[in-house]
C-alpha positions in Angstrom: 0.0 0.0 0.0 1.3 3.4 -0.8 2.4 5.7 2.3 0.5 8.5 2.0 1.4 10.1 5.8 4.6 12.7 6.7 7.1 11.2 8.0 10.3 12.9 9.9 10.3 16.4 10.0 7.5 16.9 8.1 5.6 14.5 10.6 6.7 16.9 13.2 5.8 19.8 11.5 2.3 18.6 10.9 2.1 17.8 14.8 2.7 21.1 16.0 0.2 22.4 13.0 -2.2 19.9 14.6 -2.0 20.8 17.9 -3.0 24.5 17.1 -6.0 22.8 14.9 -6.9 20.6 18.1 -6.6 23.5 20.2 -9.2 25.7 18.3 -11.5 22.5 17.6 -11.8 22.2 21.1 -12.5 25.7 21.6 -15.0 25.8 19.2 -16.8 22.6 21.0 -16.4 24.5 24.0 -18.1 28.0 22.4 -20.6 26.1 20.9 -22.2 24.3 23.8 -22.1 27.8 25.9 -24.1 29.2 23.1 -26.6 26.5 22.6 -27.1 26.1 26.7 -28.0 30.1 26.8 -31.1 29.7 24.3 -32.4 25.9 24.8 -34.9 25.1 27.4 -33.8 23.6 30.6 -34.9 20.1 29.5 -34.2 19.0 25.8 -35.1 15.7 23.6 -32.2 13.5 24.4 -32.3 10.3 22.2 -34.1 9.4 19.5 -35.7 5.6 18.7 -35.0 4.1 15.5 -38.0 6.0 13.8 -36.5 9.5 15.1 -39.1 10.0 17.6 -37.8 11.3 20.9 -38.0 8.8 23.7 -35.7 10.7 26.4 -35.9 13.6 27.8 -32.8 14.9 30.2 -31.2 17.9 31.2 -29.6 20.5 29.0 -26.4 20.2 30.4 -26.1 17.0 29.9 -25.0 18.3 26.4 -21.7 19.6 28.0 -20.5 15.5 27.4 -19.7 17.0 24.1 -16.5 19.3 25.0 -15.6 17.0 27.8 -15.5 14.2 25.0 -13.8 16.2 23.0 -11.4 17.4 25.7 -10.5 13.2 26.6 -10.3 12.7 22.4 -7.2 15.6 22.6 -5.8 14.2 25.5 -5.4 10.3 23.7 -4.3 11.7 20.8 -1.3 14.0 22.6 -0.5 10.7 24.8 -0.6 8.2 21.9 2.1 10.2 19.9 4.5 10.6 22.9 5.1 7.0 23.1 8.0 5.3 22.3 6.5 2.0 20.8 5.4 3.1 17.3 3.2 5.9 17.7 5.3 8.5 16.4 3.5 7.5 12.9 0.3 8.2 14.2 -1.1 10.6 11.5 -1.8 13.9 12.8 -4.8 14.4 11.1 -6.4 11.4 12.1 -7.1 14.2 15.6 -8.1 16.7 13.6 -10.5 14.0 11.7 -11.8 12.9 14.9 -12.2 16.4 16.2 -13.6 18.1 13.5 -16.2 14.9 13.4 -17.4 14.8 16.6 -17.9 19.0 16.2 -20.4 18.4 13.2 -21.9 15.6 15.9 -22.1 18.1 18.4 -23.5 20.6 16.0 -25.7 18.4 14.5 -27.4 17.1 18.5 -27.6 20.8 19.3 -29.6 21.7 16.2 -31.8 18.6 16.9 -32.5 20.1 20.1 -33.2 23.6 19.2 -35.6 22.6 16.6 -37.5 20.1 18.6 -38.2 22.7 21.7 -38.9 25.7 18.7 -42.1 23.0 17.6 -40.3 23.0 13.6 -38.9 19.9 13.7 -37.9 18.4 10.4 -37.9 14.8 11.1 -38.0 12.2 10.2 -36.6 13.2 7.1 -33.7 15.0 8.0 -32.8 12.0 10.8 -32.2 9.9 7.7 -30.4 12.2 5.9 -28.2 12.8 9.1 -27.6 8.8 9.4 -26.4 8.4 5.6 -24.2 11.6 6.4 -22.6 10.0 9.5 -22.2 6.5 7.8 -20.5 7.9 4.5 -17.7 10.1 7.2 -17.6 6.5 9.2 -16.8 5.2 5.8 -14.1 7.9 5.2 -12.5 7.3 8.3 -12.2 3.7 7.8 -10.0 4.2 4.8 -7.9 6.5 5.7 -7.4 4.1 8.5 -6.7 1.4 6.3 -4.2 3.6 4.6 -2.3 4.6 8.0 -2.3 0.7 9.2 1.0 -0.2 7.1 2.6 3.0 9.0 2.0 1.7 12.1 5.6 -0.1 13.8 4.7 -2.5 17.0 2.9 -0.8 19.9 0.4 -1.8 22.8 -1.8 1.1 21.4 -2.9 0.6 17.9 -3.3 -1.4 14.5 -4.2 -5.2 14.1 -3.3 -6.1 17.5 -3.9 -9.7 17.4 -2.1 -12.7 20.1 -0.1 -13.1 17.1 0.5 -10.2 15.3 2.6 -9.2 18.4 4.2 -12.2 18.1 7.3 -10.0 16.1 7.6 -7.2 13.7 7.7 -9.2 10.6 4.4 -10.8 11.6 3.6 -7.4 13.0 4.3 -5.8 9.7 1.9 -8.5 7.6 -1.2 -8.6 9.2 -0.6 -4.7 9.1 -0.6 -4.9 5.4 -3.7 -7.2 5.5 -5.1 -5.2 7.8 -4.9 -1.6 6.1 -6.4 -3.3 2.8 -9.2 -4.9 4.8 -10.0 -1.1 6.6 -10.1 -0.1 2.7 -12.4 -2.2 1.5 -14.5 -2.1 4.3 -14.8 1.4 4.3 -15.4 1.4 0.5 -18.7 -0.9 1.8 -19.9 1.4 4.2 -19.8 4.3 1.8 -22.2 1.9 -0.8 -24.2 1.4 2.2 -24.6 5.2 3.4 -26.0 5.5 -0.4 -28.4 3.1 -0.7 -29.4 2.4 3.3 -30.2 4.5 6.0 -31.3 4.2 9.8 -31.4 1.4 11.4 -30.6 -1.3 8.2 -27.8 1.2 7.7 -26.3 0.7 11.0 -26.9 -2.8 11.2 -25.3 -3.0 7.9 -22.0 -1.1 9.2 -21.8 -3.4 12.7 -22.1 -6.2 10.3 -19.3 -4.9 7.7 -17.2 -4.0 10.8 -17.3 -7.6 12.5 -16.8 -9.3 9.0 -13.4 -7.3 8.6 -12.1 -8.1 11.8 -12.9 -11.1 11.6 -11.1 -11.7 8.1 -8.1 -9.6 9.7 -8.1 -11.5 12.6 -7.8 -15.0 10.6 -5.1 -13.3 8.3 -3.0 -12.4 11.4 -3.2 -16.2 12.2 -2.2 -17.3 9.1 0.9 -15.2 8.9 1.8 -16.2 11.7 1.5 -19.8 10.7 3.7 -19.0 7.9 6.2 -17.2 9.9 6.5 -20.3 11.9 6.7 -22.4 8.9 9.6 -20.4 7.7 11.2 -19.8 10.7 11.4 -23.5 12.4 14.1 -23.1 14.9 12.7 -19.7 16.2 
């Protein structure tokens, strides 16, 4: 698979560019919510059934989960590239992907809110819209995933961490390989999905694609390993 992430200075470059980016994603989570919680209504629609029907109601603040999240999502991310095993390839964008993400979610919840206290509602048709627009950035986020995966030397933190993927880094290495072409496809099936599905068959769909690939990965890792062994009989 073609390496499509900085590496060496550049990488560091593009980690101290992300960190500004994380910084004012965070911010902007943060304004967000103290704009939203000054106009909504003390108690606000908090979850919707499968039909987009509100079926819990809860506190306003309860909406403040969304900068806190987003606060514990900067934190990983800051943590996961100061370790030594690996993790210095962890693309820096992949924070700003998640960040940026879980904004529109944010966004997206508060809007829900506002519109549902206001009496204009536009559901249900909107709620499908939003669940195709979540699964096709799922489906973005896979693949670029699957593209990072080869990237990713031996850590305790992230890839296709398998009993036997760890066994060594040319095993490691592999199921990598099999594993960032697996994230790929899958998220290539999620996209198809997002277009033709939506709701609940859509997220059933996902789970489903999901288990499937990490299944398949998981079996590849064995394999390798297998092979490893075959090659490598006095080790």
């Amino acid at each position: 698979m073609i390496a499509i992430f900085p590496k060496g200075e550049i990488l560091m470059k593009t980690a101290r560019t992300s960190w500004k980016w994380a910084m004012g994603l965070l911010g902007l989570s943060a304004v967000m919510a103290a704009v939203f919680l000054a106009f909504l209504p003390d108690t606000i629609p908090m979850h919707y059934n499968a039909s987009w029907e509100v079926d819990r109601y809860g506190s306003k603040y309860e909406m403040l989960l969304f900068p806190g999240v987003a606060l514990v999502l900067c934190v990983f991310f800051r943590f996961s590239q100061k370790l030594p095993a690996g993790n210095k390839k962890l693309p820096a964008f992949l924070e700003i992907f998640f960040l940026a993400l879980w904004n529109l979610l944010e966004l997206a919840f508060f809007l829900l809110a506002w519109w549902d206290c206001s009496g204009q509602s536009p559901l249900p048709e909107a709620g499908s819209l939003f669940s195709k627009g979540i699964g096709l950035l799922f489906g973005v986020l896979l693949i670029l995933m699957g593209f990072w995966m080869p990237e990713v030397e031996r850590n305790s933190l992230a890839g296709l961490r398998t009993s036997w993927s760890m066994k060594n880094d040319a095993v490691w290495q592999k199921s990598q390989q099999f594993g960032g072409y697996a994230f790929v496809v899958c998220g290539f099936l999620v996209l198809a999905a997002s277009v033709f599905l939506s709701d609940l068959p859509l997220l059933i769909s996902i789970v489903g694609i999901i288990v499937l690939g990490a299944i398949v990965s998981s079996a590849a890792s064995y394999q390798i390993w297998k092979a490893w062994q075959r090659e490598h009989p006095e080790e």
